[in-house]
TORMI-297039 format. One record per residue: residue number from 1; x, y, z of N, C-alpha, C, O, CB in turn; residue in three letters. Coordinates in steps of 0.1 Angstrom, whole numbers, plus 5000, padded with zeros to 4 digits. Glycine has a CB too. Example, Ala and Ser with C-alpha at 12.3 -4.5 7.8 and 13.67 -1.06 7.14 Angstrom:
% TORMI-297039
> pos,n.X,n.Y,n.Z,ca.X,ca.Y,ca.Z,c.X,c.Y,c.Z,o.X,o.Y,o.Z,cb.X,cb.Y,cb.Z,code
> 1,5132,4943,5078,5123,4955,5078,5132,4967,5078,5142,4967,5085,5113,4955,5090,ALA
> 2,5128,4978,5071,5137,4989,5071,5129,5000,5079,5134,5011,5080,5141,4994,5057,SER
% end
This chain:
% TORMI-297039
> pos,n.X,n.Y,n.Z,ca.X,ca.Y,ca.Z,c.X,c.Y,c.Z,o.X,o.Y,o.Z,cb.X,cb.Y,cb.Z,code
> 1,5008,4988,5000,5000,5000,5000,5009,5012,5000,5019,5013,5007,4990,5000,5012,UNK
> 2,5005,5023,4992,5013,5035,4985,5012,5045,4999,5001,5048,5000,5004,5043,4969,UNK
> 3,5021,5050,5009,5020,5060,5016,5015,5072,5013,5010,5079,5022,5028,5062,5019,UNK
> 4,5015,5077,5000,5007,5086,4997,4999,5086,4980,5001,5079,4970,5017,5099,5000,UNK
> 5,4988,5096,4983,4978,5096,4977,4984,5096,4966,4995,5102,4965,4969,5104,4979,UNK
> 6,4977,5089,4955,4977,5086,4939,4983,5097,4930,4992,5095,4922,4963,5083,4933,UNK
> 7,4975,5113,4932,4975,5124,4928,4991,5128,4930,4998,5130,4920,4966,5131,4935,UNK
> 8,4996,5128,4944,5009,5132,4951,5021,5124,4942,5032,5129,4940,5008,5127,4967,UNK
> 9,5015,5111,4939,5024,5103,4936,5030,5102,4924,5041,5097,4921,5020,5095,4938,UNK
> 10,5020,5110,4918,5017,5112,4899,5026,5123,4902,5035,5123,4893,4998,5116,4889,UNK
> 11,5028,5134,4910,5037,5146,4910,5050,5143,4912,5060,5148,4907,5034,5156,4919,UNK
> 12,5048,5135,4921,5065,5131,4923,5073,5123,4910,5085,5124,4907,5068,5119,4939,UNK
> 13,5062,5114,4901,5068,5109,4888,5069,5122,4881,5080,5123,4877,5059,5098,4880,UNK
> 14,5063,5131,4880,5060,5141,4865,5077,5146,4873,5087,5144,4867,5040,5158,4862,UNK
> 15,5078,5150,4885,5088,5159,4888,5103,5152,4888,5113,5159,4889,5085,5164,4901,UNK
> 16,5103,5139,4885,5112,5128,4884,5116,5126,4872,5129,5125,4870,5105,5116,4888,UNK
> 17,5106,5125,4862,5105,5126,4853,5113,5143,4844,5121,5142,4835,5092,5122,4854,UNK
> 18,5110,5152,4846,5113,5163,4840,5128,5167,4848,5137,5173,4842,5101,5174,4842,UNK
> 19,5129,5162,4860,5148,5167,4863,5155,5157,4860,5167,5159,4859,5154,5169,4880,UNK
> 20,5148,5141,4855,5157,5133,4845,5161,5136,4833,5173,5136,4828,5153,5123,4843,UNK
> 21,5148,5140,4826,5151,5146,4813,5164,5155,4812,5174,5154,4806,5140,5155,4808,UNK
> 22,5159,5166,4822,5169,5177,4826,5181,5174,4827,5190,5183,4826,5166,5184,4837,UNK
> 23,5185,5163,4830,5199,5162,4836,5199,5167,4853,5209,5165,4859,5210,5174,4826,UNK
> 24,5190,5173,4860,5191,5178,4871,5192,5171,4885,5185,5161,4886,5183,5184,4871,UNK
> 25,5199,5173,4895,5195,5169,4905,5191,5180,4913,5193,5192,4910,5203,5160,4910,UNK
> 26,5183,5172,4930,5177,5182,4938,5179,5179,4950,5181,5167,4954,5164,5184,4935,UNK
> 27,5177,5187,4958,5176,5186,4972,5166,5192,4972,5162,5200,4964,5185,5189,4980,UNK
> 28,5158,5188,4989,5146,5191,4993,5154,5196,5007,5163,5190,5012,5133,5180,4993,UNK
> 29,5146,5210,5013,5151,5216,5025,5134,5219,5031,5128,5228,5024,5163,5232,5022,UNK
> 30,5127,5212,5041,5116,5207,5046,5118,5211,5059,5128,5209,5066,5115,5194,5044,UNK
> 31,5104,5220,5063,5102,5225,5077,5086,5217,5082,5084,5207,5089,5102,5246,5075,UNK
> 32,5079,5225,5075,5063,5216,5079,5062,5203,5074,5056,5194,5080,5047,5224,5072,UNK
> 33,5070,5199,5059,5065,5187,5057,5073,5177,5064,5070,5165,5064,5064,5184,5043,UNK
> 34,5084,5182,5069,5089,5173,5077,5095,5161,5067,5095,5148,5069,5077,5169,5088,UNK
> 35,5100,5166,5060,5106,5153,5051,5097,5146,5038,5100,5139,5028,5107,5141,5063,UNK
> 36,5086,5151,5043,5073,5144,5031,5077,5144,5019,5072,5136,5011,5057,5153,5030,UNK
> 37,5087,5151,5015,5085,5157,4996,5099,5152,4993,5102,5155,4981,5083,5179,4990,UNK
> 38,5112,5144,5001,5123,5134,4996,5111,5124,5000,5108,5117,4991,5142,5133,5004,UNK
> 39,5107,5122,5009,5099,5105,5011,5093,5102,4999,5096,5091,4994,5087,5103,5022,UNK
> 40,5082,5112,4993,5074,5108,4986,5084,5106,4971,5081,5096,4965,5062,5118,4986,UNK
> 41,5091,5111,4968,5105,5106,4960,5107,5094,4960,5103,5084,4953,5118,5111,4965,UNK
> 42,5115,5096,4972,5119,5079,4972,5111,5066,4974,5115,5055,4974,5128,5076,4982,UNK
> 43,5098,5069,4975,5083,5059,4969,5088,5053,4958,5089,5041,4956,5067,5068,4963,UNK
> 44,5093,5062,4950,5091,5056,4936,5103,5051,4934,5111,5055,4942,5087,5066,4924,UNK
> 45,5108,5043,4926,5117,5032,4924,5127,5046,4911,5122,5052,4902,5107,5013,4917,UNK
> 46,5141,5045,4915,5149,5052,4906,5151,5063,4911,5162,5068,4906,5143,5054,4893,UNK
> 47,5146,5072,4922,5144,5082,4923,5157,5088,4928,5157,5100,4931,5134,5082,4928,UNK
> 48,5173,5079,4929,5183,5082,4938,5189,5087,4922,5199,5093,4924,5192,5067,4950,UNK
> 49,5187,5086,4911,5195,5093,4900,5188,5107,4904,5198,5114,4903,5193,5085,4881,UNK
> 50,5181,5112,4906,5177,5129,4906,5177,5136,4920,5180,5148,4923,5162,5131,4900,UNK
> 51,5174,5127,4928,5175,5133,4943,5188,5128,4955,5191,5118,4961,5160,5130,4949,UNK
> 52,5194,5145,4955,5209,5143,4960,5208,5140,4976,5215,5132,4982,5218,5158,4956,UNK
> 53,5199,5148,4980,5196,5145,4994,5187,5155,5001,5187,5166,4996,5207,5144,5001,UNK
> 54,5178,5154,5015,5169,5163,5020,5173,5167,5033,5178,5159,5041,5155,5157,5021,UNK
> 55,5173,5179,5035,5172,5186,5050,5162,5189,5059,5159,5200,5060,5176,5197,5049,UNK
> 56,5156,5180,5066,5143,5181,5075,5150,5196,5089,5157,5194,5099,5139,5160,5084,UNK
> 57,5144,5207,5085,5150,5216,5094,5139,5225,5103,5138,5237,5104,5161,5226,5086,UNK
> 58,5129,5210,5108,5117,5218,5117,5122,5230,5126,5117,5241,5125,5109,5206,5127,UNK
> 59,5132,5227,5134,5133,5237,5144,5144,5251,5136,5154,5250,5129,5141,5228,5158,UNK
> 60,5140,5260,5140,5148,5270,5137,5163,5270,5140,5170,5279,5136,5143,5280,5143,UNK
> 61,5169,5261,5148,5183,5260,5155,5188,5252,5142,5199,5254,5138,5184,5251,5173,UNK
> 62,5178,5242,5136,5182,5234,5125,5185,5241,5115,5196,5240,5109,5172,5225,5122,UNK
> 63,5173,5251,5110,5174,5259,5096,5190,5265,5097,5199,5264,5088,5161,5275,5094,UNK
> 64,5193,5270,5109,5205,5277,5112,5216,5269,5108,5225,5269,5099,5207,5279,5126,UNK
> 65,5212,5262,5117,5226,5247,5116,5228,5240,5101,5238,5240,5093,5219,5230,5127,UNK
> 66,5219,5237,5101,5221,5225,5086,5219,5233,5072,5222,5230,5061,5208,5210,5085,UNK
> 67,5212,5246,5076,5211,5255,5060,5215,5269,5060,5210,5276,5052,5195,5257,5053,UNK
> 68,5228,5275,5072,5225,5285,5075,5216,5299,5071,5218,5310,5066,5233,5286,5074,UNK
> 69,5207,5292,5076,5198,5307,5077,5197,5312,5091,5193,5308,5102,5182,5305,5071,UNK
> 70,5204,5328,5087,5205,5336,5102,5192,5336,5111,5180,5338,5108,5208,5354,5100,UNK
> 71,5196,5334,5122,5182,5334,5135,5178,5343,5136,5166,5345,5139,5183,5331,5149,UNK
> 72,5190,5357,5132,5183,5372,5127,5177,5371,5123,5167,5374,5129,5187,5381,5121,UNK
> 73,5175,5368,5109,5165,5372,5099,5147,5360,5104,5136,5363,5102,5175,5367,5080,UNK
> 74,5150,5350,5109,5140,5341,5115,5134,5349,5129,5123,5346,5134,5147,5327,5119,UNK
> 75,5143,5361,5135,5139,5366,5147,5126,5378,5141,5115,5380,5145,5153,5373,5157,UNK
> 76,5134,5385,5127,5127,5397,5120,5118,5396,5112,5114,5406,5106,5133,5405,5115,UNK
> 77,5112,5383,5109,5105,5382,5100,5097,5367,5102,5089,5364,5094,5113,5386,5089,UNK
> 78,5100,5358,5114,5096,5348,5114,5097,5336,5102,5095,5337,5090,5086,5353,5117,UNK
> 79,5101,5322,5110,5104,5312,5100,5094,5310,5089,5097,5304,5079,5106,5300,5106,UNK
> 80,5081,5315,5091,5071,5307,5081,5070,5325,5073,5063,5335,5075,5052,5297,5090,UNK
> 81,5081,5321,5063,5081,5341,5053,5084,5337,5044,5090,5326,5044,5091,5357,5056,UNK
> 82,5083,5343,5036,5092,5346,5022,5110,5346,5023,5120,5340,5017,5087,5364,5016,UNK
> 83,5109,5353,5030,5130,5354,5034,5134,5341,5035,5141,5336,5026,5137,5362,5051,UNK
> 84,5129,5331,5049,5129,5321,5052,5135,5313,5046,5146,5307,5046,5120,5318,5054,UNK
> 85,5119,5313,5034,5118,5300,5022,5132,5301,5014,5140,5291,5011,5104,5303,5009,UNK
> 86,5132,5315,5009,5149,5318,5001,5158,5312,5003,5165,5304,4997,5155,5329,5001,UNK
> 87,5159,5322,5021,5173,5314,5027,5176,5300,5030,5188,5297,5033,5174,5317,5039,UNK
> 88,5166,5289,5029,5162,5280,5032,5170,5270,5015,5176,5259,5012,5145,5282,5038,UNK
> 89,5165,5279,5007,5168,5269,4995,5184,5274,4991,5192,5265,4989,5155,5272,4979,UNK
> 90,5186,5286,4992,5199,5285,4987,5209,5278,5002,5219,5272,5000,5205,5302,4982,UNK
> 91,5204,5280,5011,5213,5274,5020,5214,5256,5017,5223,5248,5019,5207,5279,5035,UNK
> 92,5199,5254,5011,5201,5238,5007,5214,5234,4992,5223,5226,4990,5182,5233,5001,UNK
> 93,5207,5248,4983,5222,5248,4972,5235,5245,4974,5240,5235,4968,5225,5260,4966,UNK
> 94,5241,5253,4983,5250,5257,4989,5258,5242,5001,5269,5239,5004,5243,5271,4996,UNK
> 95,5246,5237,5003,5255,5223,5010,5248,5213,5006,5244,5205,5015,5258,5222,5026,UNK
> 96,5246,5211,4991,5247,5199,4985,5248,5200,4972,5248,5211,4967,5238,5192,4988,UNK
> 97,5250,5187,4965,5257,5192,4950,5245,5187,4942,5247,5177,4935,5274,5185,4945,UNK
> 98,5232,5194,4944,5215,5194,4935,5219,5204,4929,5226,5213,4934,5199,5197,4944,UNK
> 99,5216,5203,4918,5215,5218,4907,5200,5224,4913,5200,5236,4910,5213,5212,4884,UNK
> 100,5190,5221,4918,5176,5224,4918,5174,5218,4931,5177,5206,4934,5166,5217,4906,UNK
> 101,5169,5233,4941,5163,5231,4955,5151,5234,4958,5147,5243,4951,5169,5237,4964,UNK
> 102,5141,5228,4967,5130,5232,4968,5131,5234,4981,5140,5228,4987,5120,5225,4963,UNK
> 103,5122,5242,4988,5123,5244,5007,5107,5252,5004,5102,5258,4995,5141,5258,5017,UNK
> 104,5102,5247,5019,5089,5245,5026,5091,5251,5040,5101,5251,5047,5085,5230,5027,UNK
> 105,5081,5256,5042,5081,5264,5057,5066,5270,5057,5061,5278,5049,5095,5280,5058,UNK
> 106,5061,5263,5068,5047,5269,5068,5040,5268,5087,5046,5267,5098,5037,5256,5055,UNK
> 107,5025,5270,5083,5015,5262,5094,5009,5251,5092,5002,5252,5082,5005,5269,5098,UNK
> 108,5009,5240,5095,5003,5231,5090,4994,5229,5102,4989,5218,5101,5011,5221,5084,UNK
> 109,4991,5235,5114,4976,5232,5123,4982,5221,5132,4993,5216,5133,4958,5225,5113,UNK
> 110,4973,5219,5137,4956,5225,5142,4956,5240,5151,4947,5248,5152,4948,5212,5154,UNK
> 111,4967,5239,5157,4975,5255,5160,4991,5263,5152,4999,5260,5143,4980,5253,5176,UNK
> 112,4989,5273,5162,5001,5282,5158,4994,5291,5147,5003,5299,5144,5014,5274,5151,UNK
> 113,4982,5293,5141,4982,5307,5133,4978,5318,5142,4978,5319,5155,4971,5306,5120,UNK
> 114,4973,5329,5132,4974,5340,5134,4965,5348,5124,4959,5341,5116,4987,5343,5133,UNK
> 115,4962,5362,5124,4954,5368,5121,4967,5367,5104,4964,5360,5094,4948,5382,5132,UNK
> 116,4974,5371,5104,4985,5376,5098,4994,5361,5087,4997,5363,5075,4994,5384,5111,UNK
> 117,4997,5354,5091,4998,5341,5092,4991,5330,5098,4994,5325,5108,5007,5341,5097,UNK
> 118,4980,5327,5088,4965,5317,5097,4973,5299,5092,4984,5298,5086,4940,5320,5084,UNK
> 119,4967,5290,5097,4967,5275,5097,4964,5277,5083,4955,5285,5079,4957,5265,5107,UNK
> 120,4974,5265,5072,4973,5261,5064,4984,5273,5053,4986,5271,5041,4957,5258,5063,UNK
> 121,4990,5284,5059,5002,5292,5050,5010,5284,5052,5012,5278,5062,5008,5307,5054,UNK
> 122,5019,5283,5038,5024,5279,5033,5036,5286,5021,5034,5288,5009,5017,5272,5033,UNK
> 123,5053,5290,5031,5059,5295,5018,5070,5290,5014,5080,5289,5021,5062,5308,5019,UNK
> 124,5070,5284,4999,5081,5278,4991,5091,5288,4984,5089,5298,4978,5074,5270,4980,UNK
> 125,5104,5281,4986,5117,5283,4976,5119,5272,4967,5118,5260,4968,5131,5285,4984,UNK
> 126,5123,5283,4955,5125,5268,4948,5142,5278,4937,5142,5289,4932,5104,5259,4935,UNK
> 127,5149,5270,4937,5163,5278,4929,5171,5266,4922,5167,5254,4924,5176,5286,4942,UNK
> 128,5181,5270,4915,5192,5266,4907,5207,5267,4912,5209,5275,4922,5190,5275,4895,UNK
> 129,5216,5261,4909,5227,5259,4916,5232,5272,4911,5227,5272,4900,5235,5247,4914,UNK
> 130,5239,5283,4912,5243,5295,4907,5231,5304,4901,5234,5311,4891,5255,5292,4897,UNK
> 131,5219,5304,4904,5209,5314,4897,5200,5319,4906,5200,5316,4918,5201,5308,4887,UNK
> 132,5191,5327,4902,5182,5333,4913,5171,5323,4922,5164,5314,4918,5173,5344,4904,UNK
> 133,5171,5326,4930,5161,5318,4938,5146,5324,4940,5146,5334,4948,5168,5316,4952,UNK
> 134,5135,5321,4936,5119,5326,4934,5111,5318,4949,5114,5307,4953,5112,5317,4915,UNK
> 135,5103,5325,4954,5093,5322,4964,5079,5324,4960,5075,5334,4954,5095,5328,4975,UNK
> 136,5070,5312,4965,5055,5313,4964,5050,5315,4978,5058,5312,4986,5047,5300,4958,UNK
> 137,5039,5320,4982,5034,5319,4994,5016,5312,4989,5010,5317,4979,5036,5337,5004,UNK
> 138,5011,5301,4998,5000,5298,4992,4994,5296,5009,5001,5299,5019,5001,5284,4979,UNK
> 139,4981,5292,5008,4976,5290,5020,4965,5278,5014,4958,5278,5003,4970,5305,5027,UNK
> 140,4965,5270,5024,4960,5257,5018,4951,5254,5027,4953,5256,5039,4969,5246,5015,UNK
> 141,4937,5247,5020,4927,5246,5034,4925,5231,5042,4933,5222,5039,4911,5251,5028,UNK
> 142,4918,5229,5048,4917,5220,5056,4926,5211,5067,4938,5215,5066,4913,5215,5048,UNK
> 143,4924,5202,5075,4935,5196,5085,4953,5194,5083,4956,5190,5072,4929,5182,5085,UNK
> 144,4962,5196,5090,4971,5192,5092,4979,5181,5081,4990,5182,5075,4969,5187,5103,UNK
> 145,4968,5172,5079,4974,5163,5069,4971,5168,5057,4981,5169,5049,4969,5149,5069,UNK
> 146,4962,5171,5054,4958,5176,5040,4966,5188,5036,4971,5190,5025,4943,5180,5039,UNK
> 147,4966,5196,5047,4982,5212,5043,4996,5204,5039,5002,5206,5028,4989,5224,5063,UNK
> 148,4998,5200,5046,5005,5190,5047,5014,5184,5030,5024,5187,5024,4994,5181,5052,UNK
> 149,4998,5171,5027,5001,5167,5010,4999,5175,5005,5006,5174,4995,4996,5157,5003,UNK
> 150,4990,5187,5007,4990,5200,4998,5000,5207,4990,5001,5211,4978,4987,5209,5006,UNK
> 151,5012,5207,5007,5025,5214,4999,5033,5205,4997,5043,5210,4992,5034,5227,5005,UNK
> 152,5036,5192,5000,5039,5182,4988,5039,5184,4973,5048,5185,4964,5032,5173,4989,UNK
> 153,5030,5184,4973,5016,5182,4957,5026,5190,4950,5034,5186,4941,4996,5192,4956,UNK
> 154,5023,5209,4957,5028,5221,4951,5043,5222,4951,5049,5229,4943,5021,5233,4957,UNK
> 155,5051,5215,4961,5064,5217,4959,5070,5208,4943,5078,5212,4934,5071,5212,4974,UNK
> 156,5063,5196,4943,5071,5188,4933,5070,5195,4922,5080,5198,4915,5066,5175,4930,UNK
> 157,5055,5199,4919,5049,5210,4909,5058,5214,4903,5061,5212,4891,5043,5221,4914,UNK
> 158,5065,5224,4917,5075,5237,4916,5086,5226,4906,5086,5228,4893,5083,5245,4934,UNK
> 159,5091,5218,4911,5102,5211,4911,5100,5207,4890,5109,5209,4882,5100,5197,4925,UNK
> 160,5090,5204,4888,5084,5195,4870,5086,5211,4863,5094,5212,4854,5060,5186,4868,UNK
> 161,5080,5221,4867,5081,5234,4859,5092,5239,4859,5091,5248,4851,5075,5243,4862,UNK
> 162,5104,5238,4866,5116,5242,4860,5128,5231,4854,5139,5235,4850,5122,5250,4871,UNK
> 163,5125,5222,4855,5134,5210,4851,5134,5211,4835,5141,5202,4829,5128,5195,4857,UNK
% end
């Protein structure tokens, strides 16, 4: 039985699929999904020719540690931002040898939002080894799990449209 949904699964091929074509590899740098978006990767059989390796960096001491992103900038603007997501993917570029990074940082519930930042925000990096790095911010509805495969879904997405 498939750990994740059919839909999710079809993304992680299309995105498998387009950084093979590409010649690309990737790393994943993972805050809310907690690892979900290399797992759902390595579901699929082959998937160690495109994906170089993942950074699960829930806690902020982690983002620091394993992707240097300054605790300054997490103190001024909070981990779940736009800056974050950036810092998050080139810091993933930068210590591993993926041509193509994706990074996640969100709420995924049932607490922690805010008027400003509610349950279910969600903000992605996604970059190139030596090129600009681009952010989305999305807000996704329903339970923990479903925010969750949500930004799964949308990170691989990210991942098939630039490959």
């Amino acid at each position: 039985m498939p750990l994740f949904p059919p839909d999710v699964l079809k993304s992680a091929e299309e995105a498998l699929s387009a950084c093979r074509a590409a010649g690309l590899t990737v790393a994943t740098a993972e805050s809310c999904t907690g690892g979900l978006i290399a797992g759902c990767l390595t579901e699929l059989a082959g998937a160690s020719d495109v994906l170089d390796r993942g950074f699960v960096t829930y806690s902020n001491q982690a983002k620091e540690e394993l992707l240097g992103v300054p605790l300054s900038l997490i103190d001024a603007v909070g981990a779940v931002s736009a800056e974050v997501a950036e810092a998050m993917v080139k810091g993933a570029l930068l210590r591993s040898r993926a041509d193509l990074a994706v990074s996640v940082t969100g709420i995924a519930g049932p607490g922690g939002g805010s008027i400003h930042k509610p349950i279910g925000l969600v903000h992605f990096g996604l970059g190139r080894s030596g090129g600009q790095a681009r952010t989305e911010r999305r807000v996704f509805p329903g339970d923990r799990t479903a925010v969750r495969l949500a930004a799964v879904a949308h990170a691989l997405g990210m991942l098939a449209s630039v490959a």
